[in-house]
C-alpha positions as CSV (number, residue, x, y, z in Angstrom):
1,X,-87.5,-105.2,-93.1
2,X,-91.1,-106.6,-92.5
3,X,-92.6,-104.4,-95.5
4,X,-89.4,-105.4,-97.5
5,X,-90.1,-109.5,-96.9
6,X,-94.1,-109.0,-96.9
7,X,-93.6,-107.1,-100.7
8,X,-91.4,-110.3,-101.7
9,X,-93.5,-112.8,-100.5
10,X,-95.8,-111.0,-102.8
11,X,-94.4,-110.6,-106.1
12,X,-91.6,-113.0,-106.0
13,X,-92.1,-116.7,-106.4
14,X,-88.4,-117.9,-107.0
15,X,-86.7,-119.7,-103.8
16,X,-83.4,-118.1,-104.7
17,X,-85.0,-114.5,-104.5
18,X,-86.3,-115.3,-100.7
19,X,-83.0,-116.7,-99.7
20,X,-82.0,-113.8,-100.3
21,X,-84.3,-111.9,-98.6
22,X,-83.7,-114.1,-95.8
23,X,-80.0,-113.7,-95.7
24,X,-80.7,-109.7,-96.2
25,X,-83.2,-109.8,-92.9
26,X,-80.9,-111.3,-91.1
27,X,-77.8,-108.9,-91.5
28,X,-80.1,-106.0,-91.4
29,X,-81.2,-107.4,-87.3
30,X,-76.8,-108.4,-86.9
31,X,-76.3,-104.6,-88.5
32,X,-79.0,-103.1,-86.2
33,X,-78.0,-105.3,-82.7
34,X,-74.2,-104.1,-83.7
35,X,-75.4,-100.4,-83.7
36,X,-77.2,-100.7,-79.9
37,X,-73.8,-102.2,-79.2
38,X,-72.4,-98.9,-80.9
39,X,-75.1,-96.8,-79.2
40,X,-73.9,-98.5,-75.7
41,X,-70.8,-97.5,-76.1
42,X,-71.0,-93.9,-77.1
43,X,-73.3,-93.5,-74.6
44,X,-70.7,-94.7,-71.9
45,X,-68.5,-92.7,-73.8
46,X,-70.8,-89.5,-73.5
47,X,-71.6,-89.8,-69.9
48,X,-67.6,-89.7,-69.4
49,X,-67.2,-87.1,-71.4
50,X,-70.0,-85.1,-70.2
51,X,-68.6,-86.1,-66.6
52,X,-65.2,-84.6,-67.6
53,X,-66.8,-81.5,-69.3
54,X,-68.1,-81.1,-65.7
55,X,-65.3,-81.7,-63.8
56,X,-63.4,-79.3,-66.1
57,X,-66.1,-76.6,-66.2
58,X,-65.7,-76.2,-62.6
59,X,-62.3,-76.2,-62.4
60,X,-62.4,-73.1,-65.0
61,X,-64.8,-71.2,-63.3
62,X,-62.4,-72.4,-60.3
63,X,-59.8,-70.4,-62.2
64,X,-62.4,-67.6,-63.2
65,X,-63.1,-66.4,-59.9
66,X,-59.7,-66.7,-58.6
67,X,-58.3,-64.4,-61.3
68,X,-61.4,-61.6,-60.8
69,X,-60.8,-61.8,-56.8
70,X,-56.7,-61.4,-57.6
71,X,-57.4,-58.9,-60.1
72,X,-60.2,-56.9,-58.2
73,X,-57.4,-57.1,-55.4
74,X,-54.8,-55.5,-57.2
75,X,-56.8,-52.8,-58.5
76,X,-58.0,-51.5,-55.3
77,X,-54.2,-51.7,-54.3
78,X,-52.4,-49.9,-57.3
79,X,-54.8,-46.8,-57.3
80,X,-53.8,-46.5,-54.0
81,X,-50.4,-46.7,-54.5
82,X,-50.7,-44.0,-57.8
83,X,-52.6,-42.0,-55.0
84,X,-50.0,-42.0,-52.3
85,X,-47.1,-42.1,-54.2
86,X,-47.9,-40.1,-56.8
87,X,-45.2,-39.8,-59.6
88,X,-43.1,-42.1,-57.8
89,X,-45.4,-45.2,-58.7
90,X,-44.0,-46.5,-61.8
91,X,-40.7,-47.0,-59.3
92,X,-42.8,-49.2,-56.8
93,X,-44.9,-51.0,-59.7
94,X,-41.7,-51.7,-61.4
95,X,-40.4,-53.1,-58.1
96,X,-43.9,-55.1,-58.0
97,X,-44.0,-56.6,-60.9
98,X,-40.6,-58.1,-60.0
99,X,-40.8,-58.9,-56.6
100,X,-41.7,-62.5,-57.0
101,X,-37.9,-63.1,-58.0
102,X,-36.5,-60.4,-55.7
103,X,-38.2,-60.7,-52.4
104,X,-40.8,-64.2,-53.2
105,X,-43.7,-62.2,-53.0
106,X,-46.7,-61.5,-55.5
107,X,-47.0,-58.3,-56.7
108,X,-50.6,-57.5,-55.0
109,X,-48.5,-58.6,-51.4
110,X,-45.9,-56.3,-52.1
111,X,-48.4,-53.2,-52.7
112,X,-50.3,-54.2,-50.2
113,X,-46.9,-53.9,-47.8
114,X,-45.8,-51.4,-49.3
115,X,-48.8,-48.8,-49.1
116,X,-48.9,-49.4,-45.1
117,X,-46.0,-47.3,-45.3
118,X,-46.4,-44.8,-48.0
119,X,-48.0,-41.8,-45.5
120,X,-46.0,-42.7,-42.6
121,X,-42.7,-42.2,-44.4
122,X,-44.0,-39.7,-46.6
123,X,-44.4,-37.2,-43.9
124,X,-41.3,-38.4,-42.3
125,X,-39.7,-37.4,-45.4
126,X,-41.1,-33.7,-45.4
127,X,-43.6,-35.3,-48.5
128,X,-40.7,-36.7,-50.7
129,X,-42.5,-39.2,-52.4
130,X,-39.5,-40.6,-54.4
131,X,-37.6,-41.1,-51.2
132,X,-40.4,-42.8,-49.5
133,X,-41.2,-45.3,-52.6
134,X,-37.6,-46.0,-52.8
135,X,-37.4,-46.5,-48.5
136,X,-40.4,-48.5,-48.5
137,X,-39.0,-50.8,-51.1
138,X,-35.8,-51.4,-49.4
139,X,-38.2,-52.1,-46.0
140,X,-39.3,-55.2,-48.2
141,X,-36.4,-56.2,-48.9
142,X,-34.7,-56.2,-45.4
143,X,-37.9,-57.8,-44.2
144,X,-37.6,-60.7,-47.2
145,X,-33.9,-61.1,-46.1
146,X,-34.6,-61.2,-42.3
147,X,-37.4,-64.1,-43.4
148,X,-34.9,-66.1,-45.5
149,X,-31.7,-66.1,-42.8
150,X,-33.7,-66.7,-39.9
151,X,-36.5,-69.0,-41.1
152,X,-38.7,-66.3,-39.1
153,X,-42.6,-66.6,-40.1
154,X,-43.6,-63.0,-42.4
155,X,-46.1,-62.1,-40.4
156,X,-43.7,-61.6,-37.2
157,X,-41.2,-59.6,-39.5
158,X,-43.5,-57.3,-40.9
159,X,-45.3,-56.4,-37.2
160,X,-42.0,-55.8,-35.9
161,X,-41.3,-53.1,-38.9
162,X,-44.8,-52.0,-38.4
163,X,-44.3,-51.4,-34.8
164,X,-41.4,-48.9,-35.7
165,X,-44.3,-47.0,-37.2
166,X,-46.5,-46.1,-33.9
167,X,-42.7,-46.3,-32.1
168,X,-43.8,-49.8,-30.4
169,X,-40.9,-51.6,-30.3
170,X,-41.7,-54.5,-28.2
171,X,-41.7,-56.6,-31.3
172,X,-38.3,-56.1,-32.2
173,X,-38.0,-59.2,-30.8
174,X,-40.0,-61.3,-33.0
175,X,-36.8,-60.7,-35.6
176,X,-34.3,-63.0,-33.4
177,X,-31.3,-61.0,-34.5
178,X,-29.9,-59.5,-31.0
179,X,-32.3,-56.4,-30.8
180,X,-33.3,-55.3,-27.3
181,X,-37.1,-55.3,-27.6
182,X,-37.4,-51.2,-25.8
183,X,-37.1,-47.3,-26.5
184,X,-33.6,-47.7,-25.4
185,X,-32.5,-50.9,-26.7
186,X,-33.5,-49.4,-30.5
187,X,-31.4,-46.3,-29.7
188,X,-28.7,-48.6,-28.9
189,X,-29.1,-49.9,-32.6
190,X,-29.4,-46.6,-33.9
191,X,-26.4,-45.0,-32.6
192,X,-24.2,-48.8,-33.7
193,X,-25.9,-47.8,-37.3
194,X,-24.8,-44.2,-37.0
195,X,-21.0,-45.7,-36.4
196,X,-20.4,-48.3,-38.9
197,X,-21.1,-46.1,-41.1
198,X,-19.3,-43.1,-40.6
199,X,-16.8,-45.8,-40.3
200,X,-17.5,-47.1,-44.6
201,X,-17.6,-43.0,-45.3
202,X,-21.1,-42.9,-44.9
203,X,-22.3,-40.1,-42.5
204,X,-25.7,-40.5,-40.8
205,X,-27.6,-38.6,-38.4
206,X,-30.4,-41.1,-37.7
207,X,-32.5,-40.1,-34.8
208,X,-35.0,-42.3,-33.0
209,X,-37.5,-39.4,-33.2
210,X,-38.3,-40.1,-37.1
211,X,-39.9,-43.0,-38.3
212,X,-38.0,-42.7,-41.6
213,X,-34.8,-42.7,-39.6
214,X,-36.0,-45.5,-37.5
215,X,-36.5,-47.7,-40.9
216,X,-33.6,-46.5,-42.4
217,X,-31.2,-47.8,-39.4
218,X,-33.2,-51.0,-39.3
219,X,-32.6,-51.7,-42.8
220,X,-29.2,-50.8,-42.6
221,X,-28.0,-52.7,-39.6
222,X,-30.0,-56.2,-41.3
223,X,-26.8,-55.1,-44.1
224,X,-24.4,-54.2,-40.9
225,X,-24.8,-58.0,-40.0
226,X,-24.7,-59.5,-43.1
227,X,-28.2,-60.8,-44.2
228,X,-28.4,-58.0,-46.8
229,X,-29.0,-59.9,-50.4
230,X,-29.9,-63.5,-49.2
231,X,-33.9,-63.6,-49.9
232,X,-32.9,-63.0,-53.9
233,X,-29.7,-65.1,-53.5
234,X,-32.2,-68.0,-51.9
235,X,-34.3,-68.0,-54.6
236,X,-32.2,-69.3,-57.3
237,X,-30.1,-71.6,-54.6
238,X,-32.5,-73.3,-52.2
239,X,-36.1,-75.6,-52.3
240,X,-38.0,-73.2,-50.1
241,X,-36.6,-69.9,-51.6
242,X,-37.6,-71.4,-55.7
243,X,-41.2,-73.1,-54.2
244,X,-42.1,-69.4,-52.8
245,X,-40.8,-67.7,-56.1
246,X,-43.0,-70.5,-57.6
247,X,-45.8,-69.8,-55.7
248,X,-46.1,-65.6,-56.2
249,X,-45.1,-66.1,-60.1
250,X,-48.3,-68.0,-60.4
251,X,-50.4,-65.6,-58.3
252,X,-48.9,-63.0,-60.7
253,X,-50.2,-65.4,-63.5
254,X,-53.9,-64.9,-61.9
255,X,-53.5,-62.0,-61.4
256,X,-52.7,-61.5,-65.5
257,X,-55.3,-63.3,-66.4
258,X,-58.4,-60.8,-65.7
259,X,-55.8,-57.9,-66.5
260,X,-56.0,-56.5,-70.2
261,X,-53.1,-55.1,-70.2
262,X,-50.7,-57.5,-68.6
263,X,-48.1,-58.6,-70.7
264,X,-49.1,-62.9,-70.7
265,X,-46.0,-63.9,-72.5
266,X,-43.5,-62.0,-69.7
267,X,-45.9,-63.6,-66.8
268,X,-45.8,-67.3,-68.2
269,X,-42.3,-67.1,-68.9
270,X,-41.6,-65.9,-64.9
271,X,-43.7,-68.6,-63.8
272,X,-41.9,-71.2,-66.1
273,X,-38.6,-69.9,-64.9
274,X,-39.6,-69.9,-61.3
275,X,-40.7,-73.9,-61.6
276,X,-37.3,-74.5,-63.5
277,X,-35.4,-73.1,-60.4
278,X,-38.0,-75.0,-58.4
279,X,-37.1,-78.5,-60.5
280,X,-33.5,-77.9,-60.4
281,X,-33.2,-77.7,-56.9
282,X,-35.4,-80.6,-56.0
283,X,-33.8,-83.0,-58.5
284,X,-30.4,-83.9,-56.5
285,X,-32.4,-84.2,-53.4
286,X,-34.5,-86.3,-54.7
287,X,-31.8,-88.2,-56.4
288,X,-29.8,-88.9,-53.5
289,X,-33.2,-89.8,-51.4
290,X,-33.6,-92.5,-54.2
291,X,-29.8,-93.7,-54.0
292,X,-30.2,-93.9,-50.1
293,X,-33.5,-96.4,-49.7
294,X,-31.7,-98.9,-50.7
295,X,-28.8,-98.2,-48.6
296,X,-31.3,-97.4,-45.6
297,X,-33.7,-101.0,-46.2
298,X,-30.5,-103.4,-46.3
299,X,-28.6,-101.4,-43.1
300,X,-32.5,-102.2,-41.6
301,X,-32.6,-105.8,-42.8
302,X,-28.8,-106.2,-41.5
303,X,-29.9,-104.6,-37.8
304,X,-33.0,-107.1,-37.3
305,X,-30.9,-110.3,-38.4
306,X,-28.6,-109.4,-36.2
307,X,-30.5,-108.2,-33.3
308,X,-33.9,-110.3,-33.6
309,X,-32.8,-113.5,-31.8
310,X,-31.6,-112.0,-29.2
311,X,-35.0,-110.2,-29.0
312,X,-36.8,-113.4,-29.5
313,X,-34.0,-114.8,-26.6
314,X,-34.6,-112.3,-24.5
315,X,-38.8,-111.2,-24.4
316,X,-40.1,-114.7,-25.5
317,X,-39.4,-116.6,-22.8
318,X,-41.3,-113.9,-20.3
319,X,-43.9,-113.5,-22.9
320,X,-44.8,-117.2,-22.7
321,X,-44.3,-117.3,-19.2
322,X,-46.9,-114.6,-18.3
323,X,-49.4,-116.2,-20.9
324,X,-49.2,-119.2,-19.3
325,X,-49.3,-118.0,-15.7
326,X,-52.7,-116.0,-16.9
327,X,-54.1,-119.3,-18.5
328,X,-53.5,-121.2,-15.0
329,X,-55.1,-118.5,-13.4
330,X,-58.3,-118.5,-15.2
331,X,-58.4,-122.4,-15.2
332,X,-58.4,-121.8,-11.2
333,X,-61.0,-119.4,-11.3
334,X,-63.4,-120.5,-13.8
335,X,-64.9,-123.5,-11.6
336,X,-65.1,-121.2,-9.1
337,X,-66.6,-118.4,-11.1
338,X,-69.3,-120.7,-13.1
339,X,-70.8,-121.9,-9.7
340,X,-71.6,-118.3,-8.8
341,X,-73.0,-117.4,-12.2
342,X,-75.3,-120.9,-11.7
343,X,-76.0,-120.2,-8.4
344,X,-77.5,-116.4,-8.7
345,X,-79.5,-117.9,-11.6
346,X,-80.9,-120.8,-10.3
347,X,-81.9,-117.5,-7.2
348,X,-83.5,-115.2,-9.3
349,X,-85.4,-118.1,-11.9
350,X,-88.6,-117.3,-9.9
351,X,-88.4,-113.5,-10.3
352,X,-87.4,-114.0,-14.0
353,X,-90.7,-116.4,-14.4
354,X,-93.1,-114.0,-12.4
């Protein structure tokens, strides 16, 4: 604008023609004082957004290593399975895949269970690797059901079925269901196995000298007293059963991610499902928690009207008594007390000169 006015003042005599340069100079500095407002603004605007780019950036390559490390996981655990199952292994990744509805685990938990037992029962099983996939699967499933009864921790399930393995039975009674923790105690189990039944037309020779027996009457007896079905019945039913079936649907749904061949649309919808379960069994607790606070603050408000002069009847009096009983005592003592304080000053004033 300062070449525009100096060429004006230069060839242009009339007063009208520099009012209106005037007028011109003066919305071109509002214009340009508007813009740095402008300018202010999106550069707020930027920093937030730049701050949020961040924020999310991280958060993705959050995601990004979670779904490698899940995926690099699984690898490692499916070529094992293929290896030590052999042609059985579309049976245990069927059962896998699955398992975060039937059992609340993730699929790389399950294979990773699973494959602790594949050689074990395999041998057991004179190399019948069908047998031992199907076996080890119903192993999970005992151990889910025992988890979901008892409220037992996992971790103290499986290392009791693991035991059973290296015929350490001491463990046994991590499962709380009435299972003498010795040699003899799991014979004892065996041979009430071995009974019911022959009893349901069923006629078993389980003997404590094979591992696959040993798992096979162990499963059996967690059907003999009833917990047979209750980790998948949990699931759809209960807060804790639908928040685990949550929780392994979405480590599926990592898992899928870094996987190109996982099928995303089946995965999202299991994880979706899952939270639905999740939602629908948290909603009428919820509910009724909301329906009761009010209930629960004017029973409250009722019990203190009711009870808080008597408590006022009752402590205050002692309260003020023994407040002022300690204010009479100081008043006695303070005399006493200031003269010594004085008089060990007044002593050392000489020392504290020097």
């Amino acid at each position: 604008m300062e070449i525009f006015k100096l060429v004006g003042s230069i060839f242009v005599d009339s007063n009208d023609a520099q009012k209106s340069i005037h007028k011109t100079d003066q919305k071109a500095g509002a214009l340009a004082k508007t813009l740095g407002g402008v300018g202010k603004v999106a550069g707020a605007f930027g920093k937030a957004l730049a701050a949020g780019t961040a924020v999310a950036t991280g958060a993705l390559v959050a995601l990004g290593k979670k779904s490698v490390d899940a995926f690099a996981e699984y690898e490692q655990l499916v070529g094992g399975a293929e290896l030590m199952f052999g042609k059985a292994y579309d049976y245990i990744a069927d059962k896998a895949a699955n398992a975060y509805a039937t059992v609340q685990m993730s699929q790389n938990d399950y294979l990773q269970q699973v494959n602790g037992f594949a050689t074990g029962l395999k041998a057991a099983m004179g190399g019948n690797e069908q047998a031992a996939a199907e076996l080890a699967d119903r192993i999970i499933t005992a151990e889910a059901d025992i988890v979901a009864a008892t409220g037992n921790t996992q971790e103290n399930v499986q290392n009791a079925f693991n035991g059973i393995m290296k015929s350490n039975y001491t463990m046994l009674d991590n499962l709380q269901i009435g299972i003498t923790p010795t040699k003899q105690g799991f014979q004892e189990l065996i041979d009430k196995v071995n009974e019911w039944n022959a009893e349901n037309g069923k006629a078993t020779q389980y003997t404590i000298d094979n591992v696959a027996d040993c798992q096979s009457a162990l499963v059996e007896y967690i059907d003999m007293v009833g917990m047979s079905g209750y980790a998948q019945n949990e699931a759809a039913a209960t807060i804790q059963g639908a928040l685990a079936m949550t929780k392994a649907a979405w480590s599926n749904l990592m898992t899928g991610l870094a996987n190109g061949s996982s099928n995303m649309d089946q995965l999202m919808d299991n994880l979706i499902n899952s939270g639905t379960a999740l939602i629908g069994n948290l909603e009428p607790v919820v509910s009724t928690f909301l329906e009761k606070i009010p209930v629960l603050i004017s029973t409250a408000g009722e019990v203190i009207v009711q009870y808080l002069p008597n408590v006022f009847e009752t402590a205050l009096p002692p309260l003020i008594g023994g407040a002022t009983k300690l204010v009479s005592s100081l008043v006695q003592v303070l005399p006493s007390l200031l003269s010594t304080v004085t008089s060990t000053i007044v002593a050392s004033m000489p020392d504290i000169i020097s």
